[in-house]
N, C-alpha and C positions, 0 to 999 in steps of 0.2 A: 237392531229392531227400533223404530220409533216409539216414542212415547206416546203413549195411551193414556185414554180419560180415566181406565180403568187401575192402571198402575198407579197416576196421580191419586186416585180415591183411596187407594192403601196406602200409602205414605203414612207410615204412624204418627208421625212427628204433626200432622194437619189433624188429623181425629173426624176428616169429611165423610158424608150418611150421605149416599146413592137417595135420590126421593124419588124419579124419574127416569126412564129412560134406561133399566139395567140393560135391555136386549141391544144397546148401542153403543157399549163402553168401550169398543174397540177403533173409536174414531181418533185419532192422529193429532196430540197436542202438539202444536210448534208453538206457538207462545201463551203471555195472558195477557188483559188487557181488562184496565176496568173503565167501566164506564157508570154513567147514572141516569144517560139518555134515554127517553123510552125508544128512542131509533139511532141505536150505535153502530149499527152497517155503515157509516162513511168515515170511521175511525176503527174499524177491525176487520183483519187479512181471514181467508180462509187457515182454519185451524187454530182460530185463538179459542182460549180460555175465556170465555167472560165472566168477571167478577164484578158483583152489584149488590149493594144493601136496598134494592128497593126503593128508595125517595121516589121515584117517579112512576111505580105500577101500584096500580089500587086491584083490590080483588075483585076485578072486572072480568067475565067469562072471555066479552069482544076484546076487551083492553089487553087482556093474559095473548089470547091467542094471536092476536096482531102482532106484539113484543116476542113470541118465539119465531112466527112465521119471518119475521123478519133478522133475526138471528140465524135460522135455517138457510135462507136463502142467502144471508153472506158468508156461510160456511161455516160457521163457528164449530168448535172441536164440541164444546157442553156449554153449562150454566152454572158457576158457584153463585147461591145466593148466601149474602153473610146478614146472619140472624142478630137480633140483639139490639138492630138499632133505629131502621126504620119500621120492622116487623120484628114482630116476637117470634112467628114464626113465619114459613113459608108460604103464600097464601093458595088457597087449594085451587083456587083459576088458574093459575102459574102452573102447579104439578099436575091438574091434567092435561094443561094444556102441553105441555113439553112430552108427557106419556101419548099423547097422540101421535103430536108428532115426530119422533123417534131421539127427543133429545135429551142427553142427558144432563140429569140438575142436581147438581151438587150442593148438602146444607154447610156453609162454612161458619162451625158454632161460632160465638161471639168473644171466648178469648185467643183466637186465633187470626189475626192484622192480615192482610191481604196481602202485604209484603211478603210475607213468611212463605204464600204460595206461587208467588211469583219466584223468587230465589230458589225456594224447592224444584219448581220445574225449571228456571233457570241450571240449576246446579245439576240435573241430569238429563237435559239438553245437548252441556258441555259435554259429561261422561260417555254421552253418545259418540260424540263429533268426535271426542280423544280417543274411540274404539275404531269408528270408520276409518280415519287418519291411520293408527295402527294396522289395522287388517289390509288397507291399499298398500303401506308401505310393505308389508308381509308378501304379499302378491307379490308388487313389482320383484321383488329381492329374490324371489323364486323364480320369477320371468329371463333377468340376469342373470342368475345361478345356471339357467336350464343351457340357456344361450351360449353361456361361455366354456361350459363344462360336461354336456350331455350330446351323445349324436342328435338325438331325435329331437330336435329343439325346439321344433312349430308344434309339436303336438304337445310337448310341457308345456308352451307360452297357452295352447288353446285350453290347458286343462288349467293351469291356473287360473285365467280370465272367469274360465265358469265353475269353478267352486270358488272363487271367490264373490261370483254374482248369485251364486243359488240358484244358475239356470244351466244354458248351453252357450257354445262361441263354435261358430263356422267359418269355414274358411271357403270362399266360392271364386273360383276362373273369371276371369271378364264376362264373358259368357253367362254367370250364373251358375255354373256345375260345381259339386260339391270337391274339393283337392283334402281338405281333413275338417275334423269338428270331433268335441269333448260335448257330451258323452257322442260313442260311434253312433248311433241311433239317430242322433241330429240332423243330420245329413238330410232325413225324406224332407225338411222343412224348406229346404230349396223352391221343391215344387212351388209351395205357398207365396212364395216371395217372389218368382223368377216376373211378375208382371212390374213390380218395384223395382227389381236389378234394374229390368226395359227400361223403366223412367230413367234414373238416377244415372245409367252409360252415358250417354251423349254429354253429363256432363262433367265428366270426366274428375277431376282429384275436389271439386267443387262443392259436390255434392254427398248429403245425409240424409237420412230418415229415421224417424222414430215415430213406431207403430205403439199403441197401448189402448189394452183392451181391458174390460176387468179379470182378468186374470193374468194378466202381464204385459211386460212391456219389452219392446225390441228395438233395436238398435240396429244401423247402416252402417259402414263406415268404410269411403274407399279407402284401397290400399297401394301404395306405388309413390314414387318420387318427383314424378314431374309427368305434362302430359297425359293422356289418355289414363284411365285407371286399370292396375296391372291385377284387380282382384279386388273382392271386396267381405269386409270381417262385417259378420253376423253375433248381434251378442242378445239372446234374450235371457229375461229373468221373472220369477213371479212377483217382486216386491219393485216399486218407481226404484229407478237409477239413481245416485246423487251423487253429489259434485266427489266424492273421492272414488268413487268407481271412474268417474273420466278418466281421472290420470291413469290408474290401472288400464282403460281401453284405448286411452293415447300412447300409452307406452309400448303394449301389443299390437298397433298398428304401426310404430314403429319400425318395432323388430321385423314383424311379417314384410314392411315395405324395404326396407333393407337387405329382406333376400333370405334370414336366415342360414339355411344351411347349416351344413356342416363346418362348424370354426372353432380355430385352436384360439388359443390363449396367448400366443406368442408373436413376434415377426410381425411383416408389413398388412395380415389379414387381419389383425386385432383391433385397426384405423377406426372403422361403424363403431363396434364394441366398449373400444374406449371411450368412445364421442356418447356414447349411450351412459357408460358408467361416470361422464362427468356430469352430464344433465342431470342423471338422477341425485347426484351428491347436491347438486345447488338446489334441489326439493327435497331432498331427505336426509343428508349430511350422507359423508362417506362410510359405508358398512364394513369397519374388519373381518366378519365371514367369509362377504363376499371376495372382499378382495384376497383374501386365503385361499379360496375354493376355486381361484383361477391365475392361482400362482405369483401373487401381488403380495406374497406375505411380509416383504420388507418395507412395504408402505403403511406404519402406524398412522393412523386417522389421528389419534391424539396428542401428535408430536410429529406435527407435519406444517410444510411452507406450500405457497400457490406459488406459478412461477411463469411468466411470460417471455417466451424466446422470438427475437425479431432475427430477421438475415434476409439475403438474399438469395435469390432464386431456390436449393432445397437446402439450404443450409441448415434452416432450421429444424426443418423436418428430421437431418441426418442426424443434429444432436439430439433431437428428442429421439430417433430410433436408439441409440447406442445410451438414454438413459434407461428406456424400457426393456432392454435388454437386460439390465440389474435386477428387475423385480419392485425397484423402487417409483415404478411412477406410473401415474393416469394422463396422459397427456395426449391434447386434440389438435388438429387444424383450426385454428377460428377465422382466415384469412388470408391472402395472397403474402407469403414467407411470415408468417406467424402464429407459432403455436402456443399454447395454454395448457393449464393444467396442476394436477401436485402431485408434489415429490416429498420422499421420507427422509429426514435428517436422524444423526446415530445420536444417543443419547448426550454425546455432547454438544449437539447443536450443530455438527458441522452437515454442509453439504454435501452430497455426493461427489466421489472425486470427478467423472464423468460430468458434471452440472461444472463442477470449475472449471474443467478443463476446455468446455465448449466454450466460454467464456471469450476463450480466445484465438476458437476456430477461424479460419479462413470464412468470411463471408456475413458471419455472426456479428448483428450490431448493437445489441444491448441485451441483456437477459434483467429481468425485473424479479425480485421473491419478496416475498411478503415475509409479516412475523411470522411467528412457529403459533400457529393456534390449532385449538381443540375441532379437529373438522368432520369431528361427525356431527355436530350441531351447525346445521345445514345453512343458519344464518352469517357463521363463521366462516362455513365454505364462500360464499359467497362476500361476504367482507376482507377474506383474505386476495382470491381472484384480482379483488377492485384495490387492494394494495399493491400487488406483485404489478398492475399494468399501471400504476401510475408510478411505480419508480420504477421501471422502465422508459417513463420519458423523462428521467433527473438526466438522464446524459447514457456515452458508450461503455460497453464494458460489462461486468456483472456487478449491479445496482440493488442496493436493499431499501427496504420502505423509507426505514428510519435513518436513512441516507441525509434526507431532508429535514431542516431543524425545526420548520413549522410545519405543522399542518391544522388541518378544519378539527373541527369541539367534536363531530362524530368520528373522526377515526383513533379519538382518544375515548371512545367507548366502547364496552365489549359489544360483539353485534346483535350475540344471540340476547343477551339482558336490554337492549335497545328496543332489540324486533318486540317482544314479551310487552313492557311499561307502553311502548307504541301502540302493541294491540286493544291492549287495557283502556290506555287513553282515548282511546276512538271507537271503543265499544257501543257506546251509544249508534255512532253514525255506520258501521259495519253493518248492524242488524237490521237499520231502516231499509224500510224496502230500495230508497231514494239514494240509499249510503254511495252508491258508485260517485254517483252524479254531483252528488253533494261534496265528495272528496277531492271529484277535479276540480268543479268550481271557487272550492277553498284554496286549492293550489293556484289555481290562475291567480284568483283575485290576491293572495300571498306574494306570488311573485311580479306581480302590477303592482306591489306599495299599496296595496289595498285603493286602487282605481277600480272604482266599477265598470266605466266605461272603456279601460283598456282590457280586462277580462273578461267583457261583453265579447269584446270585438273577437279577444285570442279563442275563445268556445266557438263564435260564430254564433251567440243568440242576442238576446234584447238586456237591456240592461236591466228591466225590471226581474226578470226571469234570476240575476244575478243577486238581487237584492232578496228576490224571498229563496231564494236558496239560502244565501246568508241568512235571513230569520231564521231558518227552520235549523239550520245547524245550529245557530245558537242556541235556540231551544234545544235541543236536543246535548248538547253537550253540555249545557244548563252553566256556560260561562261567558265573560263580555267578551266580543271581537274588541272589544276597543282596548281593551287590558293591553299592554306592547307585550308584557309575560306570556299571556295565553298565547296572543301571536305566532312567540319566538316558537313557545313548545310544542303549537299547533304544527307550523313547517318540520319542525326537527322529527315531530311522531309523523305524518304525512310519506314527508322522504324514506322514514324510515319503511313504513307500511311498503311502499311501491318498490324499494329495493327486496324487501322479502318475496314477491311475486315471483313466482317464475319467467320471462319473457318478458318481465317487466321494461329490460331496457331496450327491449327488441322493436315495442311496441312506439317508442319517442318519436 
């Protein structure tokens, strides 16, 4: 659920008195923002908090009303007025002007700093996010679960989707006709939609929509692999979608585009399945349930190596078939004779005897394993991968990380405690609206030696464009670019940020 003006207001720990505006306390905190402007609309997003002592509103009836009209119209979530310093109290132009027009004005008495409410809804902002995050990964794991282990699998994948959105998810023909949908009742909703299908066919895997009305919002999404679209998922819900519901509706577009069916757990039909349960490990670390509940029980997540197998023609493929045949391993195609993946080592650290034995199969030209790390922490998963394929290029044969006597400062760090201080470090620029933008242009201009005009050129904009980007990060991370320190740490968190991405390196 989002946060509310009205749950902010109960917050014991702030002591804030509703003065205005109770019939509206249901509006949508995403941040706070203080200001002292009497026109702070070009410094705050729809849904902030505004927090003001007053310096600049007098108890003007015109002056009040102008100063909320113009918070209304840039969305603001409410109004903390904090007492005690420019006013004694709230001034009564201000509460009715806010009570007219439906906004709510919050008293922030005067031994309570405005920091205090900024970290407070900062701090269950987070809580939120750490619940979204949790509940998509619950879904997806279900979706997996159904996929690998249930007949009826497109109808789990569609009843997961919509209890976990709080709505429905259909499944429609090219055509638009309805093939399944959670709940069954969903289905009449084709009708409604079949002038949308119309649009969106012609463009085949391309193309999305998203309807939202005040009482919901819905979701397009074709379905299919290549070419013309082979169907297309329907997902509505009564609450906006957000970014962790994607993954949940990328991941059941997935499944659904891959055919689903009816699929064992075992042998050369497990190929999609695996390739599914490895994407998902490099977003969510690898699940001992799951891998249990589809016969993978000899692959500990927490005592586990990544492992890149190269050969020629299906060489590689054959040793990975005959490792998967153990139980011990999740391994994919990434590439013309090379597969990926992880495999489980016995508590003494050895490989599988099948993993050494291919070593030195006919055909087989280098196998790469990483260290033994903890890979249900998804950052690990993903750090180990990027070990297992670079020693893979030390030379032939079966090759380990630590083969090689040097290597770079980041793979002498743990990944998932890198990913974590990484995010922290850049929490400032994450939140900015601008954060994307600001983070590649730091990376250019980083790896230009801090040339502006050669990471003008590499973005493809102007050079001044470069330079206030650089202001604004700085301010924003409230450190000098010119430090060589901050530098060093900026690139190290940066890299680290984009390695944590999913598709991150797909995207280069």
């Amino acid at each position: 659920m989002p946060l509310s003006v009205r749950q902010v207001a109960a917050l014991p720990e702030l002591a804030l008195v509703v003065r205005a505006g109770s019939a509206h306390l249901e509006r949508e905190v995403r941040w706070v923002a203080v200001s002292e402007q009497l026109d702070p609309s070009p410094w705050i997003d729809a849904g902030d908090l505004v927090l003001t002592t007053g310096m600049s509103i007098v108890d003007d009836g015109t002056t009040c009303r102008e100063y909320v009209a113009r918070l209304m119209a840039a969305e603001a979530a409410g109004l903390g007025f904090g007492v005690g310093l420019g006013h004694a109290s709230i001034p009564e132009g201000l509460v009715t002007a806010a009570e007219s027009a439906g906004l709510p004005l919050l008293e922030v008495p005067e031994p309570v700093p405005f920091v205090a409410v900024g970290k407070a809804v900062s701090r269950h902002l987070t809580m939120e996010e750490y619940a979204d995050a949790a509940a998509s990964f619950e879904a997806q794991r279900r979706m997996i679960r159904a996929v690998l282990s249930e007949g009826e699998s497109e109808a789990s994948v569609l009843s997961a989707l919509a209890r976990h959105v709080g709505g429905f998810a259909l499944h429609l023909d090219p055509a638009g006709t309805p093939v399944a949908s959670h709940p069954q009742g969903a289905s009449v909703r084709s009708v409604d939609l079949s002038d949308e299908i119309d649009r969106l066919r012609p463009r085949g895997l391309l193309a999305s929509s998203a309807i939202a009305t005040a009482d919901e919002q819905i979701v397009i999404v074709p379905i299919g692999t290549k070419g013309a679209a082979a169907g297309f998922l329907v997902v509505g819900s009564p609450r906006p979608l957000r970014s962790a519901d994607q993954s949940v509706m990328n991941l059941a577009v997935s499944l659904l585009s891959l055919g689903l069916g009816r699929v064992q757990a075992s042998g050369a039909s497990m190929g999609p399945w695996r390739r599914i349960l490895l994407d998902a490990a490099l977003e969510h670390g690898l699940d001992a349930d799951v891998l249990d509940s589809v016969g993978l029980s000899g692959l500990d997540p927490s005592t586990a190596v990544a492992v890149t197998i190269r050969g020629a023609g299906d060489a590689a493929e054959d040793a990975a078939a005959a490792l998967q045949q153990s139980g011990q391993a999740v391994l994919a195609t990434r590439g013309a004779g090379e597969v990926a993946g992880f495999v489980g080592v016995s508590a003494e650290g050895m490989l599988p005897a099948a993993l050494r034995s291919a070593s030195s199969s006919p055909g087989i030209s280098t196998i790469g394993v990483s260290r033994v790390l903890d890979l249900a922490q998804p950052a690990n998963a993903r750090q180990a991968l990027e070990q297992a394929e670079q020693a893979a290029r030390l030379g032939s044969g079966l090759r380990t990380f630590d083969d090689e006597p040097t290597r770079s400062l980041a793979s002498l760090v743990d990944a998932a405690t890198t990913e974590v201080w990484a995010r922290s470090y850049l929490a400032q620029l994450t939140e900015a609206a601008e954060g994307e933008e600001l983070m590649d242009t730091l990376r250019a201009w980083l790896s230009q030696h801090g040339l502006v005009d050669a990471a003008a050129q590499q973005l493809g904009i102007h050079r001044h464009t470069v330079r206030h980007r650089l202001r604004r990060a700085e301010a924003l991370l409230e450190r000098s670019l010119d430090d060589a320190a901050v530098r060093a740490d900026l690139w190290f968190a940066l890299q680290s940020v984009r390695a944590g991405r999913p598709g991150a390196e797909d995207a280069e």
